[in-house]
Each structure stands twice: as structure tokens, then as C-alpha cells.
PyMOL Python script that loads the backbone (N, CA, C, O; Angstrom):
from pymol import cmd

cmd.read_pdbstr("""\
ATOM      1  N   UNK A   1      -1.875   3.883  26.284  1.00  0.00           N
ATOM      2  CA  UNK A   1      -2.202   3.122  25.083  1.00  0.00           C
ATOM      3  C   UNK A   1      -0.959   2.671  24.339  1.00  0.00           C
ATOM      4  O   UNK A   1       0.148   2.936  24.808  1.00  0.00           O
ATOM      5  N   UNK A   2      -1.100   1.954  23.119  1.00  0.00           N
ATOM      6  CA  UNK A   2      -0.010   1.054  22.448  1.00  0.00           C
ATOM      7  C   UNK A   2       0.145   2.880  21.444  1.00  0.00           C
ATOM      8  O   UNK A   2      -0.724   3.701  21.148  1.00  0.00           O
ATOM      9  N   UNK A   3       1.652   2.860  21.205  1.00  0.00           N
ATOM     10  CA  UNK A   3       1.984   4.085  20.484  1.00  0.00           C
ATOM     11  C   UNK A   3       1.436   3.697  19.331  1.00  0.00           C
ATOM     12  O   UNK A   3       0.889   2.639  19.021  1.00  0.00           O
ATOM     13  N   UNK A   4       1.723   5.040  18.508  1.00  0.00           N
ATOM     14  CA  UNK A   4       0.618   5.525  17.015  1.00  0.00           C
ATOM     15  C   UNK A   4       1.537   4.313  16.061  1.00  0.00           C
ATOM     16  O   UNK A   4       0.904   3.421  15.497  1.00  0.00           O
ATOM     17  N   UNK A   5       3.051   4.376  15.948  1.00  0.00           N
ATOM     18  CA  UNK A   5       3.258   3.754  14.808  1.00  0.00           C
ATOM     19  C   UNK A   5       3.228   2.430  15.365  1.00  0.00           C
ATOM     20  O   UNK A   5       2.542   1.731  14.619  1.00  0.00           O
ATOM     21  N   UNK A   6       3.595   1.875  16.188  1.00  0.00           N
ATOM     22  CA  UNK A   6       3.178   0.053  16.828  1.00  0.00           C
ATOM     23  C   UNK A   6       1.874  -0.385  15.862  1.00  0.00           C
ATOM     24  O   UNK A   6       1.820  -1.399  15.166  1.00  0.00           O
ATOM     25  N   UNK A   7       0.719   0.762  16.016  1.00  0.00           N
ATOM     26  CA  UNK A   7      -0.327  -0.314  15.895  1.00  0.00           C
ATOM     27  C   UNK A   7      -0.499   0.538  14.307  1.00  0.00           C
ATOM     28  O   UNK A   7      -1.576   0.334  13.747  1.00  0.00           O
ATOM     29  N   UNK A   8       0.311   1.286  13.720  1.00  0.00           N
ATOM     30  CA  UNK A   8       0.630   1.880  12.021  1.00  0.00           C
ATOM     31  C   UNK A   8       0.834   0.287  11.504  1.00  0.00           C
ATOM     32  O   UNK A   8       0.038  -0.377  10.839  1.00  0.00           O
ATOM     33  N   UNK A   9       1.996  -0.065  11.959  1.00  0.00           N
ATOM     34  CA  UNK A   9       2.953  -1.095  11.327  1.00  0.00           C
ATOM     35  C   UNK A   9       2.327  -2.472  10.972  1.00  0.00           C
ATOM     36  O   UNK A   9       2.460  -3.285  10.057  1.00  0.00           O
ATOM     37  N   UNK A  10       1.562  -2.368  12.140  1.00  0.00           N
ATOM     38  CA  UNK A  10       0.671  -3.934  12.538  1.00  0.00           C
ATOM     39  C   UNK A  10      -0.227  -3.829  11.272  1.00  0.00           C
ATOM     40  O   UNK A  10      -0.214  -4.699  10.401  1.00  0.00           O
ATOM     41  N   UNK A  11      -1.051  -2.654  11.213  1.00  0.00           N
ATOM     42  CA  UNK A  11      -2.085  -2.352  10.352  1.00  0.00           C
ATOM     43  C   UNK A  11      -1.506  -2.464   8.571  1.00  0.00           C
ATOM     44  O   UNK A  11      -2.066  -2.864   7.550  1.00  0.00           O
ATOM     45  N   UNK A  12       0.090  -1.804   8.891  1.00  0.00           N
ATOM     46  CA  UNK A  12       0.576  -1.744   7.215  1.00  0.00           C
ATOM     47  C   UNK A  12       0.674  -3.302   7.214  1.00  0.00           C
ATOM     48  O   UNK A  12       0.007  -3.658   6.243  1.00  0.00           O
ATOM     49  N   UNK A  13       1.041  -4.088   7.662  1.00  0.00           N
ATOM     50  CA  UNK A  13       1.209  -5.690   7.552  1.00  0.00           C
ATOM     51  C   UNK A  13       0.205  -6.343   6.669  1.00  0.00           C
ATOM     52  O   UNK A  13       0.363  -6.991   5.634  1.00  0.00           O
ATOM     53  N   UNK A  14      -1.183  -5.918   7.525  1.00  0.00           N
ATOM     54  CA  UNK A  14      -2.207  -6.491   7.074  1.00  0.00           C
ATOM     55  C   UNK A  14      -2.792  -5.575   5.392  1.00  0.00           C
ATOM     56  O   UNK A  14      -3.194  -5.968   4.297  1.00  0.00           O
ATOM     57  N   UNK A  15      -2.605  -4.586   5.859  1.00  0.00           N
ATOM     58  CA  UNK A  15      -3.176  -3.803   4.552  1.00  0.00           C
ATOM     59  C   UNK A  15      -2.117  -4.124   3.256  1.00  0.00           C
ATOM     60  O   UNK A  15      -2.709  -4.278   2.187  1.00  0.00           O
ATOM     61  N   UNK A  16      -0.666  -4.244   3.201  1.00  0.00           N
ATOM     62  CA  UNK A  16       0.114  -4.619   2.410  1.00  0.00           C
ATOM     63  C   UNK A  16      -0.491  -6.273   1.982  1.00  0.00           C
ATOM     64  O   UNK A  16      -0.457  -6.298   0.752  1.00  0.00           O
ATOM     65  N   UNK A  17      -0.993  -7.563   2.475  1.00  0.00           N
ATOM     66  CA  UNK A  17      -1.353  -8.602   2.154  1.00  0.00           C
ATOM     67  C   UNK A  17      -2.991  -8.005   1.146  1.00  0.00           C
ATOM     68  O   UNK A  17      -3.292  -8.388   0.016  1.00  0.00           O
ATOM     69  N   UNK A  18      -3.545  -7.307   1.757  1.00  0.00           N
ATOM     70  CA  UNK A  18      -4.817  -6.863   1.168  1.00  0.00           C
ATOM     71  C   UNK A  18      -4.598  -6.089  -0.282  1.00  0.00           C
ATOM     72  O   UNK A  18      -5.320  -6.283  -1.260  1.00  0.00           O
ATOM     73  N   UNK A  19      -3.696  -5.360  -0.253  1.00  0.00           N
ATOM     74  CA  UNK A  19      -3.595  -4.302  -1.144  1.00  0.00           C
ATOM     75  C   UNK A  19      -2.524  -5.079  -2.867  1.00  0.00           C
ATOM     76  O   UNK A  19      -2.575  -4.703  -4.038  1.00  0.00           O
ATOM     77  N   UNK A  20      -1.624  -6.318  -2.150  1.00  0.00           N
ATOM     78  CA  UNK A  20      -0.997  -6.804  -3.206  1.00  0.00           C
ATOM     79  C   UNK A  20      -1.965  -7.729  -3.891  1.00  0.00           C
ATOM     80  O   UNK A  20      -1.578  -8.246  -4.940  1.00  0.00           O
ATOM     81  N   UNK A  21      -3.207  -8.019  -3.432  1.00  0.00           N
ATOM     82  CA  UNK A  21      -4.017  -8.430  -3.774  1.00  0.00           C
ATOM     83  C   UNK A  21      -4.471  -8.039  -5.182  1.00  0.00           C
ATOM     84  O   UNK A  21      -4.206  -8.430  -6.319  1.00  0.00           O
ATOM     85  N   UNK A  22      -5.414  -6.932  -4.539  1.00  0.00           N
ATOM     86  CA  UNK A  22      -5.821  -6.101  -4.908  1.00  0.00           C
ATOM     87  C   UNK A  22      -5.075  -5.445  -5.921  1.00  0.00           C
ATOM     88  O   UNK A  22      -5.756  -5.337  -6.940  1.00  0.00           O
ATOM     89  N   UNK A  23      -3.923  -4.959  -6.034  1.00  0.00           N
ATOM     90  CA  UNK A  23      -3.078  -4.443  -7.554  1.00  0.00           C
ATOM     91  C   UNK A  23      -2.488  -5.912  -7.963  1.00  0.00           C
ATOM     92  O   UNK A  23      -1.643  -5.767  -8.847  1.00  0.00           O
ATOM     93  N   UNK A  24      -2.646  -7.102  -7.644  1.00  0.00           N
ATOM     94  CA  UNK A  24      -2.795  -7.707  -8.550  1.00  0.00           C
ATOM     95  C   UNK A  24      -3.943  -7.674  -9.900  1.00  0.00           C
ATOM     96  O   UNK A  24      -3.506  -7.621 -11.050  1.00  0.00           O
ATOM     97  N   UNK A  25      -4.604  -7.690  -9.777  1.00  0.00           N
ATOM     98  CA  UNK A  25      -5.630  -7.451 -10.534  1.00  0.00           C
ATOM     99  C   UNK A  25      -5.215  -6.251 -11.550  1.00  0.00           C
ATOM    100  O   UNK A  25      -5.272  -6.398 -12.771  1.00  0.00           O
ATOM    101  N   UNK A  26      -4.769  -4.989 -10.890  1.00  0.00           N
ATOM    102  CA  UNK A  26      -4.655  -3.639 -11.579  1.00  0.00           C
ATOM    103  C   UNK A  26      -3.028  -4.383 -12.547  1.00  0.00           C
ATOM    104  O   UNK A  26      -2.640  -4.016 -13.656  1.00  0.00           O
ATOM    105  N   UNK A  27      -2.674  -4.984 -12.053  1.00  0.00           N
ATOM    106  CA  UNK A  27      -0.710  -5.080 -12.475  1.00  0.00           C
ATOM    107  C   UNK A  27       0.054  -4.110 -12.084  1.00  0.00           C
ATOM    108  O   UNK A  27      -0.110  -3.299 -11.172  1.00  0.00           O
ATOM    109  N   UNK A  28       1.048  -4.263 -12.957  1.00  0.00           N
ATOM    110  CA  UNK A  28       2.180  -3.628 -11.997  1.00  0.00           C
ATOM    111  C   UNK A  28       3.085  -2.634 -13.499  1.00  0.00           C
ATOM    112  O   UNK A  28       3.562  -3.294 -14.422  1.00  0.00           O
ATOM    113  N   UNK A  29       3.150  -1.624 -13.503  1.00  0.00           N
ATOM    114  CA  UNK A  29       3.254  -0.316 -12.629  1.00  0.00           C
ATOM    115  C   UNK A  29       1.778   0.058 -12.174  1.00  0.00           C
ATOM    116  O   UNK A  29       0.905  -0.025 -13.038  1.00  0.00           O
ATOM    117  N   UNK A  30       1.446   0.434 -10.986  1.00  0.00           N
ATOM    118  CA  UNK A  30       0.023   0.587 -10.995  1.00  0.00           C
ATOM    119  C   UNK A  30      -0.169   2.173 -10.508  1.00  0.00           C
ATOM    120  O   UNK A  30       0.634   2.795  -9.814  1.00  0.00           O
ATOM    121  N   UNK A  31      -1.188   2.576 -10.939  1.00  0.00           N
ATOM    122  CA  UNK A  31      -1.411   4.118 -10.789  1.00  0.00           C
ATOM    123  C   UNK A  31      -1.533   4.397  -9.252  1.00  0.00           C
ATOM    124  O   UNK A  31      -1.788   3.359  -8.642  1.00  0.00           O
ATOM    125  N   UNK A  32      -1.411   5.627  -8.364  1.00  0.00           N
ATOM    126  CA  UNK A  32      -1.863   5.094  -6.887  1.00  0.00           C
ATOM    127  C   UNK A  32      -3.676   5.741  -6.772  1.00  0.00           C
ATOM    128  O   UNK A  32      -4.447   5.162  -6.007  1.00  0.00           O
ATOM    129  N   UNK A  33      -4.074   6.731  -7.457  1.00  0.00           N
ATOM    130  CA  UNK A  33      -5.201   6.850  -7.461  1.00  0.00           C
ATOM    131  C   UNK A  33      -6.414   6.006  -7.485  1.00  0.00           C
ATOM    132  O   UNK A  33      -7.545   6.238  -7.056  1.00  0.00           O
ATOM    133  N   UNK A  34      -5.612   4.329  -8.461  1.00  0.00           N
ATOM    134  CA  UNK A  34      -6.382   3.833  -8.683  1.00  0.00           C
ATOM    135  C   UNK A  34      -6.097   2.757  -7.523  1.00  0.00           C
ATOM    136  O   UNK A  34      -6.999   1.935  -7.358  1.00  0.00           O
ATOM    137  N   UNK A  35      -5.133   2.668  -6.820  1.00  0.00           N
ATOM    138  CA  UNK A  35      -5.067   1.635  -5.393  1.00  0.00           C
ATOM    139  C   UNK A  35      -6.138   2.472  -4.858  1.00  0.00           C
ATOM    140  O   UNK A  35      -7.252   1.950  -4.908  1.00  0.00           O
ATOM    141  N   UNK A  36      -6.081   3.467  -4.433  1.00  0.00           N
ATOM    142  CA  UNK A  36      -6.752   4.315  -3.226  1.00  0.00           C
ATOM    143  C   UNK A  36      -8.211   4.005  -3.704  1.00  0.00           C
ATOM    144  O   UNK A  36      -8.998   3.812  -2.777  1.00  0.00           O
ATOM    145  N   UNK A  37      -8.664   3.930  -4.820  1.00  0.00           N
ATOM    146  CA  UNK A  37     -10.030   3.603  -5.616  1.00  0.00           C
ATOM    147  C   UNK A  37     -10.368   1.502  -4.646  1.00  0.00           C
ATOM    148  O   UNK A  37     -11.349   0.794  -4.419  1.00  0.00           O
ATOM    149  N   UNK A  38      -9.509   1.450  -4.523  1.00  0.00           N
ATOM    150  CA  UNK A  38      -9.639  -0.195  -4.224  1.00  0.00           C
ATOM    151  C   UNK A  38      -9.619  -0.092  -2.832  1.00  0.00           C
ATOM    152  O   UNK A  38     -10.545  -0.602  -2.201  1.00  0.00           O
ATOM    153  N   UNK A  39      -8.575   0.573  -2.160  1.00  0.00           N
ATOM    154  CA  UNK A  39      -8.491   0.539  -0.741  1.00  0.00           C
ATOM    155  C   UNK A  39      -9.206   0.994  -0.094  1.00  0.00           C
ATOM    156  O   UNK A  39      -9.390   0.549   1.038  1.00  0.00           O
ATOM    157  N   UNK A  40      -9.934   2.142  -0.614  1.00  0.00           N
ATOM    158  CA  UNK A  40     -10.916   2.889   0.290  1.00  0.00           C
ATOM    159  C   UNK A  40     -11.991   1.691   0.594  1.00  0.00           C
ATOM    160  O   UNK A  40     -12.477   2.140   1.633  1.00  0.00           O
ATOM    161  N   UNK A  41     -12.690   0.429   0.353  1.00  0.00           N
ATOM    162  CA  UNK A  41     -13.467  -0.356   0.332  1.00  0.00           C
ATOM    163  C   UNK A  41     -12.734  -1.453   1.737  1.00  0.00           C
ATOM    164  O   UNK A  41     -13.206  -1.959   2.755  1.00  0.00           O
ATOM    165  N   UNK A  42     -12.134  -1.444   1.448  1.00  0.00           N
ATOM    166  CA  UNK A  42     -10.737  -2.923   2.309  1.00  0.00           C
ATOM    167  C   UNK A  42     -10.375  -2.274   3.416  1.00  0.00           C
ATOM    168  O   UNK A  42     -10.837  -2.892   4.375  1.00  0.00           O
ATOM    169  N   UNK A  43      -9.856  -1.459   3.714  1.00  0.00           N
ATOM    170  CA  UNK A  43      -8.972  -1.084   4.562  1.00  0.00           C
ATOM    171  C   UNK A  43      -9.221   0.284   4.949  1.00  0.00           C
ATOM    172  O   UNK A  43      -9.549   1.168   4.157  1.00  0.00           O
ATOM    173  N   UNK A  44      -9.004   0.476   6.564  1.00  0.00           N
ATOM    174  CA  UNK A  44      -8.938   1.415   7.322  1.00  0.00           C
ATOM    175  C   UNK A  44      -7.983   2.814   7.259  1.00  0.00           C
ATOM    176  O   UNK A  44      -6.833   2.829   7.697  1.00  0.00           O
ATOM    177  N   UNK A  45      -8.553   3.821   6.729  1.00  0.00           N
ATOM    178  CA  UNK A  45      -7.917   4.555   6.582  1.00  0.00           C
ATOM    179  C   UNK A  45      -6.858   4.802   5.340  1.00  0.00           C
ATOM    180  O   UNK A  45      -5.757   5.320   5.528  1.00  0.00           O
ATOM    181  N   UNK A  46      -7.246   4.443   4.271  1.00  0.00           N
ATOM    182  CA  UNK A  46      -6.275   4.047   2.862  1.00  0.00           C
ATOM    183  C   UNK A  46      -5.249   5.430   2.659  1.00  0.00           C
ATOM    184  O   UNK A  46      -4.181   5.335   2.054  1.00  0.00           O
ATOM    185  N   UNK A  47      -5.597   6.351   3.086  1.00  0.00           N
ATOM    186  CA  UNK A  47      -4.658   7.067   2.205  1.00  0.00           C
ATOM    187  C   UNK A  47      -3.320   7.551   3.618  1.00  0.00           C
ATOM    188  O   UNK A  47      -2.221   8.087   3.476  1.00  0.00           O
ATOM    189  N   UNK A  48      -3.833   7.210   4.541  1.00  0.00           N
ATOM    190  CA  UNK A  48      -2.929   7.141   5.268  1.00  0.00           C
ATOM    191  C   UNK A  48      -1.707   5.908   5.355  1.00  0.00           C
ATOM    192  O   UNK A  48      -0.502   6.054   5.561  1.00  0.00           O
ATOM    193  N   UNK A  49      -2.424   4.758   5.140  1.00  0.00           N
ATOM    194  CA  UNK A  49      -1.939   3.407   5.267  1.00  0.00           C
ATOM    195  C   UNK A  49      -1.135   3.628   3.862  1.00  0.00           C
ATOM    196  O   UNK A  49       0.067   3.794   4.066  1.00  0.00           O
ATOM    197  N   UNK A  50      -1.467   3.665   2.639  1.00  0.00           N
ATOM    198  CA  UNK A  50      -1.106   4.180   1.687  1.00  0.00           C
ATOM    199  C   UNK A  50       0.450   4.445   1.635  1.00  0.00           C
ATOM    200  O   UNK A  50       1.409   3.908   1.081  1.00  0.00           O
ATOM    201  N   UNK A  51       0.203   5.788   2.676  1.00  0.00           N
ATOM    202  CA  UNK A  51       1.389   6.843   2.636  1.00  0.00           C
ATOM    203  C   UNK A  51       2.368   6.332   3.689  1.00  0.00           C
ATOM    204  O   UNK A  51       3.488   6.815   3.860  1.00  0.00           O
ATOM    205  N   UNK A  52       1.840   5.291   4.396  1.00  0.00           N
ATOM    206  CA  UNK A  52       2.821   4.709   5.395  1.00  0.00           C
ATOM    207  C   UNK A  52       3.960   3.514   4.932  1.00  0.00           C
ATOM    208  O   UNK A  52       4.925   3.075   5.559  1.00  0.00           O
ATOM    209  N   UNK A  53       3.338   3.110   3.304  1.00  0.00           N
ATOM    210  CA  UNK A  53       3.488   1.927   2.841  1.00  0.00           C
ATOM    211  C   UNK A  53       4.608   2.819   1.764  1.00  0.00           C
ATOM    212  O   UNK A  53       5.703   2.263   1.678  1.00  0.00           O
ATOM    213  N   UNK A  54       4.515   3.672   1.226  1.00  0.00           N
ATOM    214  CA  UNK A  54       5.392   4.919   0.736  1.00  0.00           C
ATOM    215  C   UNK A  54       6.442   4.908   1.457  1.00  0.00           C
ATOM    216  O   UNK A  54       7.489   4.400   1.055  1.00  0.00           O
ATOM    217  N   UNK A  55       6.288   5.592   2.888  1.00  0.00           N
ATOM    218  CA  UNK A  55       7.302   6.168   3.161  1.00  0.00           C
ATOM    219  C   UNK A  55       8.009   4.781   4.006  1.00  0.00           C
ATOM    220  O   UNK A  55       9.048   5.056   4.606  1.00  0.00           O
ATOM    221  N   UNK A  56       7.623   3.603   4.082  1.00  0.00           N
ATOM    222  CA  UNK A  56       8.570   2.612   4.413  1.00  0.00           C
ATOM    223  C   UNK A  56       8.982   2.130   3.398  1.00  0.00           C
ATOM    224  O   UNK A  56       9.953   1.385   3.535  1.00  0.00           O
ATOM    225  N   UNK A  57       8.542   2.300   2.255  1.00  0.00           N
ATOM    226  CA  UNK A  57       9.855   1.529   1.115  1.00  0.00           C
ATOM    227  C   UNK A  57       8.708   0.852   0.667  1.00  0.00           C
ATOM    228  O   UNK A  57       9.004   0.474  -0.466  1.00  0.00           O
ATOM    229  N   UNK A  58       7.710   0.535   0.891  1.00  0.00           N
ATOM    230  CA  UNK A  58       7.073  -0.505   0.484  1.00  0.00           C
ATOM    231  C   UNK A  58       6.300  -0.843  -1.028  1.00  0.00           C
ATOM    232  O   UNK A  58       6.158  -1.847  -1.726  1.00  0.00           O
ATOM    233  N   UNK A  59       5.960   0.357  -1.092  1.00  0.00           N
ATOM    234  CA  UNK A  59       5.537   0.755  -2.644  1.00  0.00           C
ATOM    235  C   UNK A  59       6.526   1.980  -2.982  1.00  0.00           C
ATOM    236  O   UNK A  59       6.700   2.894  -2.175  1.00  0.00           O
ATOM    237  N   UNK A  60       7.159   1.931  -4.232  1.00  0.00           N
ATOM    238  CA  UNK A  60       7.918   2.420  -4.813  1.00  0.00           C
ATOM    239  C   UNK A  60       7.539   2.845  -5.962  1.00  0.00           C
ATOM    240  O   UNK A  60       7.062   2.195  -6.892  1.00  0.00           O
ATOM    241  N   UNK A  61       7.901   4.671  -5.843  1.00  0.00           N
ATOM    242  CA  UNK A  61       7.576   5.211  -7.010  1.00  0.00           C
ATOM    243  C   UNK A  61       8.742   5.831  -8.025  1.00  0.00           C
ATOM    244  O   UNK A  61       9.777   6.449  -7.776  1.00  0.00           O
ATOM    245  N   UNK A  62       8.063   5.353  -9.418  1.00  0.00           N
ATOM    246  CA  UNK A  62       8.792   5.061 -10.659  1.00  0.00           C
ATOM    247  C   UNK A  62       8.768   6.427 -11.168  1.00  0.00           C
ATOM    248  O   UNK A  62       7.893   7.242 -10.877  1.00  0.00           O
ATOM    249  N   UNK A  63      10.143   6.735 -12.237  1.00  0.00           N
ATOM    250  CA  UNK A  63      10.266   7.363 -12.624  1.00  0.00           C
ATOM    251  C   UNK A  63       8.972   8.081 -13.360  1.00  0.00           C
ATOM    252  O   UNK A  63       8.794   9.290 -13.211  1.00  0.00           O
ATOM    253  N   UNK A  64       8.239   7.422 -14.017  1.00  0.00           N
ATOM    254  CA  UNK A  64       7.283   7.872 -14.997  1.00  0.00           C
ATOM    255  C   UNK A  64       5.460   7.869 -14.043  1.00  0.00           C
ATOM    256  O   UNK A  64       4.350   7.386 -14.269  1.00  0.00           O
ATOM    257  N   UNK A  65       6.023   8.611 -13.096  1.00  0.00           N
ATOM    258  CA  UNK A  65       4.693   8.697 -12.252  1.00  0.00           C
ATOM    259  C   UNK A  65       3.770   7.551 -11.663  1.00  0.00           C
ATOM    260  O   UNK A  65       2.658   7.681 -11.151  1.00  0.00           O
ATOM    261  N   UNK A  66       4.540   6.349 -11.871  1.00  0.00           N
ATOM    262  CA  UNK A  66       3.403   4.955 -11.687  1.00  0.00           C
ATOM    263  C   UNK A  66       4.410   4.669 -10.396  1.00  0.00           C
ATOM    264  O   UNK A  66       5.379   5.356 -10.072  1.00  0.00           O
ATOM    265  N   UNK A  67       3.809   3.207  -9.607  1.00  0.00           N
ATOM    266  CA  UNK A  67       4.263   2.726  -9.136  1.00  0.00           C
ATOM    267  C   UNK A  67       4.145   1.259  -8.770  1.00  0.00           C
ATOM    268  O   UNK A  67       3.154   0.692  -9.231  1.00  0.00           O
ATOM    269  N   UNK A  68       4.867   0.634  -8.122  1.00  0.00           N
ATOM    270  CA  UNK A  68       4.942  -0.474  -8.036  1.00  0.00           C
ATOM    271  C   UNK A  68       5.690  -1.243  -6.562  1.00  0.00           C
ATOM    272  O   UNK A  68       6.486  -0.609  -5.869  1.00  0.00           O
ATOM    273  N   UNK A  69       5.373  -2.372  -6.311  1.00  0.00           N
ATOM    274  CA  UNK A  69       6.072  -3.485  -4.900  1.00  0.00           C
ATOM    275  C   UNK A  69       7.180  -3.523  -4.870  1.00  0.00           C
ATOM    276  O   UNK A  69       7.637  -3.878  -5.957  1.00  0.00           O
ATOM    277  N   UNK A  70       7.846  -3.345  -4.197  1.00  0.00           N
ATOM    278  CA  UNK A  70       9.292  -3.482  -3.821  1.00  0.00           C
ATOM    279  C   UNK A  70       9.796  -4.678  -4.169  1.00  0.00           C
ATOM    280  O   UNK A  70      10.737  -4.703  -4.963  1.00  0.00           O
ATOM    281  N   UNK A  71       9.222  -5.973  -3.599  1.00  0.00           N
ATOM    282  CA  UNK A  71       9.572  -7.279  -3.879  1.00  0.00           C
ATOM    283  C   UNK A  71       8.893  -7.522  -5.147  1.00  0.00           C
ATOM    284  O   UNK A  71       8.594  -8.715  -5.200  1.00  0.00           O
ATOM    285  N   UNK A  72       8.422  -6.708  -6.486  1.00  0.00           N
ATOM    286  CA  UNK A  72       6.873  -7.378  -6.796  1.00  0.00           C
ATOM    287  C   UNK A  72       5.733  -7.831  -6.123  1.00  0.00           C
ATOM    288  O   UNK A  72       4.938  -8.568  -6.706  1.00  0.00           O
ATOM    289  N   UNK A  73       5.569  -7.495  -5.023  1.00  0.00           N
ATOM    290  CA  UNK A  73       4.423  -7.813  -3.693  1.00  0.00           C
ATOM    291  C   UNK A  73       4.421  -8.880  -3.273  1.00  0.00           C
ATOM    292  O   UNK A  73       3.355  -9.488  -3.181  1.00  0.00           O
ATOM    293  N   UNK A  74       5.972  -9.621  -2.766  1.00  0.00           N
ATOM    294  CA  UNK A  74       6.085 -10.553  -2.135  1.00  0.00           C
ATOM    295  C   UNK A  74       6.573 -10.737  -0.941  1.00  0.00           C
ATOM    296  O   UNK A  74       7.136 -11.745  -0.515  1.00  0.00           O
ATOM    297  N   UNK A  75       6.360  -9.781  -0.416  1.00  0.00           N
ATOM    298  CA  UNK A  75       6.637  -9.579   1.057  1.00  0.00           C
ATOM    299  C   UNK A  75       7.649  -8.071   1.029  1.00  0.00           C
ATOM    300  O   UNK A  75       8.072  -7.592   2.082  1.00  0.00           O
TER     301      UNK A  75
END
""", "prot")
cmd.dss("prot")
cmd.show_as("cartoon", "prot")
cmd.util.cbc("prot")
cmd.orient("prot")
């Protein structure tokens, strides 16, 4: 089969277009409890995808417990 993170990455691609969406609406610093409240509906596996989007840099967490897009969620 295609390895675990190949088809992680493919999936964070798509879930990152879904999810900047989506905390658009919330703004930005955004809580992550309340992404995971949105993602669980959208996307496969949210709190994993979530934590994949974490630990690549992708969502960045702020000093004061919130967080927010790396680019502002522009790629």
C-alpha cells in the first residue's frame, strides 16, 4: 500500500483548504476545541488531521492558549 504519511499529507492538503474555511468564520486567534467542533462534520478523522496540521507548522499555537494559520490561512 501507499505509506501512512503519503496519503497523511495528501489528506492535510485538502483538510487545511476545508478547515481555513471554516475558522474563517470562527477568526483568527481561534480556539482548537472549537475547530475540532467544525471538523468533526468535514473531514476524516479531525483530531488526527488536526494534530498533523500542528505538528507540520501549519496551525500555530500562541502564547495565550489560542491559535492561529501560519500564512493567515493562505497556503
Amino acid at each position: 500500500g501507499v505509506p501512512e504519511e503519503f496519503v497523511e499529507t495528501k489528506g492535510l492538503d485538502d483538510a487545511e483548504a476545508t478547515l481555513t474555511i471554516q475558522t474563517s468564520v470562527l477568526g483568527e486567534p481561534f480556539k482548537l476545541p472549537r475547530v475540532l467542533e467544525l471538523a468533526k462534520h468535514r473531514i476524516e478523522r479531525p483530531h488526527s488531521t488536526i494534530n498533523g496540521l500542528l505538528l507540520k507548522g501549519t496551525i500555530v499555537a500562541g502564547s495565550d492558549g489560542l491559535f492561529h494559520w501560519k500564512n493567515g490561512g493562505k497556503g
